[in-house]
C-alpha positions as CSV (number, residue, x, y, z in Angstrom):
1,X,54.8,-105.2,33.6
2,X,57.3,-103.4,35.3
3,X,59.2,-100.3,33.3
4,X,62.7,-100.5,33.7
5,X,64.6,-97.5,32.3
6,X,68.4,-97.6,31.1
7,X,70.9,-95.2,31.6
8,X,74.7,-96.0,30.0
9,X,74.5,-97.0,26.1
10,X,78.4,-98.0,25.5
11,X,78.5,-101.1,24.2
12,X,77.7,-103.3,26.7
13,X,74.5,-101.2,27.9
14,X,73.3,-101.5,24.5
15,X,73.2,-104.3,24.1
16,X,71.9,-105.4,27.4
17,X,68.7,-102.8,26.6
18,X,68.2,-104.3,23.6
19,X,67.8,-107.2,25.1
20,X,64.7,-106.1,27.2
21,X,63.2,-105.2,24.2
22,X,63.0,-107.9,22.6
23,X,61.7,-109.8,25.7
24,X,58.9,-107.7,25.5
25,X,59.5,-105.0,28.6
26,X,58.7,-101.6,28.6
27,X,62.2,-99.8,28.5
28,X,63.3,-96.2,28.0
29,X,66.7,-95.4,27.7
30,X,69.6,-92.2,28.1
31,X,73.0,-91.6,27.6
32,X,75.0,-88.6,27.3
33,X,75.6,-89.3,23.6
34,X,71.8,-89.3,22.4
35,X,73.2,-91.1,19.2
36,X,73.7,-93.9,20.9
37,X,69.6,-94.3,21.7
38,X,68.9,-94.8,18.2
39,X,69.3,-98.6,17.6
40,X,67.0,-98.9,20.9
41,X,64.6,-96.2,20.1
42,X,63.9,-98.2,16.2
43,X,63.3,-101.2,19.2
44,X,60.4,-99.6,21.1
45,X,62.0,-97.4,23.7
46,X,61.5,-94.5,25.0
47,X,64.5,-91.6,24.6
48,X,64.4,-89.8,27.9
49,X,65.8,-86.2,27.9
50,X,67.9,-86.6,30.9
51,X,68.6,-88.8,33.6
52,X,66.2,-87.4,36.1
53,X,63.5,-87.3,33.8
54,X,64.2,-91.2,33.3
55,X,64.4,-92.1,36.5
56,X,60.9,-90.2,37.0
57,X,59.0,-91.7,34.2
58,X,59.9,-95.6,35.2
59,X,59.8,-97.9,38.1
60,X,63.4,-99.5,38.5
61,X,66.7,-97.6,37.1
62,X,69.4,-99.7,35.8
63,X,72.9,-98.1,35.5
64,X,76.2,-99.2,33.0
65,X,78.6,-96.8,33.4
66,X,82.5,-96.4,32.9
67,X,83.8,-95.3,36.6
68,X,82.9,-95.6,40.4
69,X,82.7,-91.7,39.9
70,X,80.3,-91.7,36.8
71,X,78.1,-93.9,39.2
72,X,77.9,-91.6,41.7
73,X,77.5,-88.6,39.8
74,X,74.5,-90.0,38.0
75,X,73.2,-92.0,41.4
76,X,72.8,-88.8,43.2
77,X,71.6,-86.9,39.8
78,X,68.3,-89.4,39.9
79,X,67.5,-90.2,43.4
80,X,65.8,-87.9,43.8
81,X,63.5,-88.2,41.1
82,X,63.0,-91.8,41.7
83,X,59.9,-93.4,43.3
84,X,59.9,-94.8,46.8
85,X,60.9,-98.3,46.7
86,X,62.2,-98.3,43.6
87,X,65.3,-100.4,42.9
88,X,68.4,-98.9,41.4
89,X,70.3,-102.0,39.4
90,X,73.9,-101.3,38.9
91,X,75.7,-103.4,36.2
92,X,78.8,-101.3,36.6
93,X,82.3,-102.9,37.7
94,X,82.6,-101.3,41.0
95,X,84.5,-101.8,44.3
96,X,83.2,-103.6,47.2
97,X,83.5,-100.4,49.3
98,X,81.7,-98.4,46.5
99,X,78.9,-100.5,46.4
100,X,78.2,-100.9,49.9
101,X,79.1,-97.1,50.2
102,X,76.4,-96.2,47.4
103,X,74.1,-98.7,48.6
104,X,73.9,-96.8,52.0
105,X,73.0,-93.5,49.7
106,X,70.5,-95.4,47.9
107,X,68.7,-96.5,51.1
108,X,68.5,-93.1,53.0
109,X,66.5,-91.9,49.9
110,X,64.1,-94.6,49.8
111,X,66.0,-96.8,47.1
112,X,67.6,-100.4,47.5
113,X,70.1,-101.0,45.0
114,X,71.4,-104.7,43.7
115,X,74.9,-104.9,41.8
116,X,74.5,-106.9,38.8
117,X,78.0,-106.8,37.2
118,X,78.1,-108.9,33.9
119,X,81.5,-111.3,32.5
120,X,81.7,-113.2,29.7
121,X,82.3,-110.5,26.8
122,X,80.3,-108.3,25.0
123,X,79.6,-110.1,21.9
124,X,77.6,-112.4,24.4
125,X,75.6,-109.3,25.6
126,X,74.4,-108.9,22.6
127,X,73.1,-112.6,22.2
128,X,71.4,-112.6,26.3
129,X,74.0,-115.2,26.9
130,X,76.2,-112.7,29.4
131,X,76.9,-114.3,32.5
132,X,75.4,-112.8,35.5
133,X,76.6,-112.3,39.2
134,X,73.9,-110.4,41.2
135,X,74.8,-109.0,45.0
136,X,71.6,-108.1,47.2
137,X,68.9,-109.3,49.0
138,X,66.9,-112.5,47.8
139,X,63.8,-110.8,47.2
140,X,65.4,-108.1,45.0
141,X,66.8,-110.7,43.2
142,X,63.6,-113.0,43.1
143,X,61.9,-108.9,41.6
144,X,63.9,-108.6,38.9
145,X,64.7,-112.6,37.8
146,X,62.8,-111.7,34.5
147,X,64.9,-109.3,33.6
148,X,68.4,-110.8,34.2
149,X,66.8,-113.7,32.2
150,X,66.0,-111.3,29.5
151,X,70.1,-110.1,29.2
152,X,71.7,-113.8,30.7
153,X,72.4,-116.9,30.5
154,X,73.7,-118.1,33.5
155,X,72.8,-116.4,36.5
156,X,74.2,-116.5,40.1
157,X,73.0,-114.7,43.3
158,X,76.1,-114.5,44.7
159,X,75.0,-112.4,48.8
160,X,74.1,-109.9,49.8
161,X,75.8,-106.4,48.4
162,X,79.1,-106.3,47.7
163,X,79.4,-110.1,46.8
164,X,78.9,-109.7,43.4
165,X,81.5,-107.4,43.3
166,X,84.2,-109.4,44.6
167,X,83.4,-112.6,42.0
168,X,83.8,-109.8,39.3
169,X,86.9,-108.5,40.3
170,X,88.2,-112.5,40.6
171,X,86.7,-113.3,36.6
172,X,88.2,-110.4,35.5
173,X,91.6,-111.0,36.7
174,X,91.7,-114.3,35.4
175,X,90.7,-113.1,32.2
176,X,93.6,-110.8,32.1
177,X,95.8,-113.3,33.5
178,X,95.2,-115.4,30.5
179,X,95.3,-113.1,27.9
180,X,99.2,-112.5,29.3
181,X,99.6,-116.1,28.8
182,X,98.1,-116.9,25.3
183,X,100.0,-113.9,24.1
184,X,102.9,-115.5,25.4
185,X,102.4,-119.0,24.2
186,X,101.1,-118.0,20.6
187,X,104.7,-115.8,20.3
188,X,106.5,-119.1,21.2
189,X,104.8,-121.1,18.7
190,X,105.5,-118.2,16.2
191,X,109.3,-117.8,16.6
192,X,109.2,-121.9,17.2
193,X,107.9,-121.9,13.4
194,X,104.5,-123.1,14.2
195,X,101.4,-122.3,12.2
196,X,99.2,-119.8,13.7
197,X,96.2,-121.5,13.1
198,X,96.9,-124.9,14.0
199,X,98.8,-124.0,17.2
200,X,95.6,-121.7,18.4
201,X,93.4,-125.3,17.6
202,X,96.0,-127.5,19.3
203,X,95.9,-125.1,22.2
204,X,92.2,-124.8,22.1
205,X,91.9,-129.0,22.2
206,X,94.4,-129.3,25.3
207,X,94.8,-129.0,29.0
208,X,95.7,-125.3,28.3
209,X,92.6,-124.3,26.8
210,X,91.2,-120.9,28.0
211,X,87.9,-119.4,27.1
212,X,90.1,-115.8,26.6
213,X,92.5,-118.0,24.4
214,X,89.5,-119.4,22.0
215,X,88.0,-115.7,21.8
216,X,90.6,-113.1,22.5
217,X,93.1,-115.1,20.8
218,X,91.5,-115.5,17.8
219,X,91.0,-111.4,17.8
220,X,95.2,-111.5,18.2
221,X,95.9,-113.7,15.2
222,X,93.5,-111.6,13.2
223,X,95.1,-108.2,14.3
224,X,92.1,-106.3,15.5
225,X,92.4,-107.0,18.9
226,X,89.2,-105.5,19.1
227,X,87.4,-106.8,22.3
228,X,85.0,-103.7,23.1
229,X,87.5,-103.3,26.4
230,X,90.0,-101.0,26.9
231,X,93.4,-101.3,28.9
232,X,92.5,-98.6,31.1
233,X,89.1,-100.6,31.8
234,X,91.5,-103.6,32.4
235,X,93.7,-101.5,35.0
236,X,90.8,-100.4,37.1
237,X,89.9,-104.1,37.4
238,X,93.2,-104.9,38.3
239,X,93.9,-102.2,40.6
240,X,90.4,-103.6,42.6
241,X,91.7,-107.1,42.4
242,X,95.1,-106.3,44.1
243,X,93.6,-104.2,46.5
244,X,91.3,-107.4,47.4
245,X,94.7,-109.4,47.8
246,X,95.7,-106.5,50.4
247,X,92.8,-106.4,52.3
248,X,92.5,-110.1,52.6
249,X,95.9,-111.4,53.3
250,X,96.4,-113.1,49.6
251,X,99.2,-112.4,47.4
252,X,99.0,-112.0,43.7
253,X,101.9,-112.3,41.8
254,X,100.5,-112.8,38.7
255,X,97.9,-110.7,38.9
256,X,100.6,-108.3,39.8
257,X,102.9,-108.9,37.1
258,X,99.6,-108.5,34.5
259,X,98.9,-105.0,36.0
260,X,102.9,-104.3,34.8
261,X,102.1,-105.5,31.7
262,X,98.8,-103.3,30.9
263,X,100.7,-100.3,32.7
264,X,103.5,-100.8,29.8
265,X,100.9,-100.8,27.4
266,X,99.1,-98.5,28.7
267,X,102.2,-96.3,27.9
268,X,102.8,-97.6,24.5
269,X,99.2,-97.3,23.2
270,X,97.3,-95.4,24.9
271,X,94.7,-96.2,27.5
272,X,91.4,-96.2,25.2
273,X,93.6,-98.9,23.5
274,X,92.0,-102.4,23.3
275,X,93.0,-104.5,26.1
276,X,94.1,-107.7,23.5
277,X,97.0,-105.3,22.8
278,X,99.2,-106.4,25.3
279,X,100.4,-108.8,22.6
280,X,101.1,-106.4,20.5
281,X,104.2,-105.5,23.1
282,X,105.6,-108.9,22.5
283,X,105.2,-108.1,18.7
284,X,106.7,-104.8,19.0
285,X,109.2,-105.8,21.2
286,X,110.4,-109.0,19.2
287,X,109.4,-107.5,15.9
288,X,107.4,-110.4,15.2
289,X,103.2,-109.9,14.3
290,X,100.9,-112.9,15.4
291,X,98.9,-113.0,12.0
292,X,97.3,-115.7,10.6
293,X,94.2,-116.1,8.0
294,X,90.5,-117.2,9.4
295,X,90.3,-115.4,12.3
296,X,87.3,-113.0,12.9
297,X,88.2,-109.1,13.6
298,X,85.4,-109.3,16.0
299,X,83.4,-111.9,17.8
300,X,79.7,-112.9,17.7
């Protein structure tokens, strides 16, 4: 059985660990914030003191961390500690150049990395129903199938590095694009004297049904907007996106008008703000709130 050791407990790191553990691998676990090992530690893994000594102790390191530059500190932190042929699996949103940039670092100390970026939300993380898109060579990804089947659903192999990355950046995007939108609509069925709850179920039954409209929509009308993801976190995903649309001759409008729109927010709330809160502009700005009763302050 291999031993696959975890470094980057946020939320979604969590909950992807925990879902190694209950599939039976042999996992141990770090993060800065040694309070965040505890859930996984009652699970059966092991608390590693530092990053090095985790990527010592196991045979393949897998990385969820906030920033291209957290990945790269911690990267050249554990190579080299890690064993030869080892594989370093990183689930962090990352830029095409970054990946194939670290990916050359990993290989000239005897590691091969595969990006293994994650969509779908983190309340599906913690269910092993996250949607997978994994960039690398086949065989790594034929290596570690187990274990993306331990903490996903559906699961693409998407090319070799720096694929994956791309398809992220595109999900993303979209996701933000749509929260714009249902924050849009469900203002003009509020001022239009609409109930809440039966517009977001009309919406949600019609040719303008989103997934982000059913989930983050429903976060909106309760008020919590709490999502587990931060604008900042949104703005780094649409800062790759449009530089995608540079590089490759497409343009974005809309992505570009959504960056605006999280930039605004991003001054009105703060960045650590949660990234559902670009409705609460509209709400602010139109002194209207998008409450309505039934809808869950978190999703499962």
């Amino acid at each position: 059985m291999m031993h696959y050791g975890y470094i980057g407990l946020g939320n979604l790191g969590a909950n992807c660990a925990a879902c190694l553990l209950r599939a039976g691998l042999r996992v141990t676990v770090f993060d800065l914030d040694a309070g965040l090992a505890q859930r996984l530690v009652d699970m059966g893994a092991v608390l590693a003191p530092s990053a090095e000594g985790l990527a010592g102790s196991v045979d393949h390191v897998i990385t969820c961390l906030p920033s291209p530059a957290v990945s790269e500190a911690v990267l050249r932190a554990i190579l080299p500690a890690m064993r030869p042929g080892a594989t370093w699996l990183e689930m962090s949103t990352l830029g095409r150049e970054d990946v194939l940039r670290l990916g050359a670092v990993a290989q000239a100390a005897g590691v091969r990395m595969m990006e293994l970026p994650v969509t779908g939300g983190v309340h599906l993380a913690a269910t092993g129903k996250i949607t997978m898109l994994a960039g690398g060579a086949r065989d790594l990804f034929d290596l570690h199938l187990p274990a993306l089947q331990a903490m996903g659903d559906q699961i693409f192999h998407m090319g070799p590095l720096g694929s994956a990355s791309i398809i992220k950046v595109i999900t993303n995007m979209l996701a933000f694009i749509h929260l714009k939108a249902t924050s849009e609509a469900l203002m003009l069925a509020k001022r239009g004297g609409l109930d809440l709850a039966q517009a977001h179920a009309a919406i949600a039954a019609s040719s303008g049904n989103s997934f982000v409209h059913e989930t983050e929509g429903a976060l909106i009308l309760n008020g919590s907007y709490d999502v587990a993801f931060n604008v900042d976190l949104a703005l780094k995903d649409l800062g790759f996106a449009l530089g995608f649309g540079r590089e490759f001759g497409v343009p974005l409008d809309l992505a570009a008008a959504t960056e605006q729109t999280y930039v605004a927010a991003k001054a009105a709330y703060g960045g650590h703000a949660q990234s559902p809160m670009i409705a609460k502009l509209l709400e602010d700005l139109l002194g209207t709130d998008l409450r309505a009763p039934g809808f869950p302050a978190r999703l499962e």
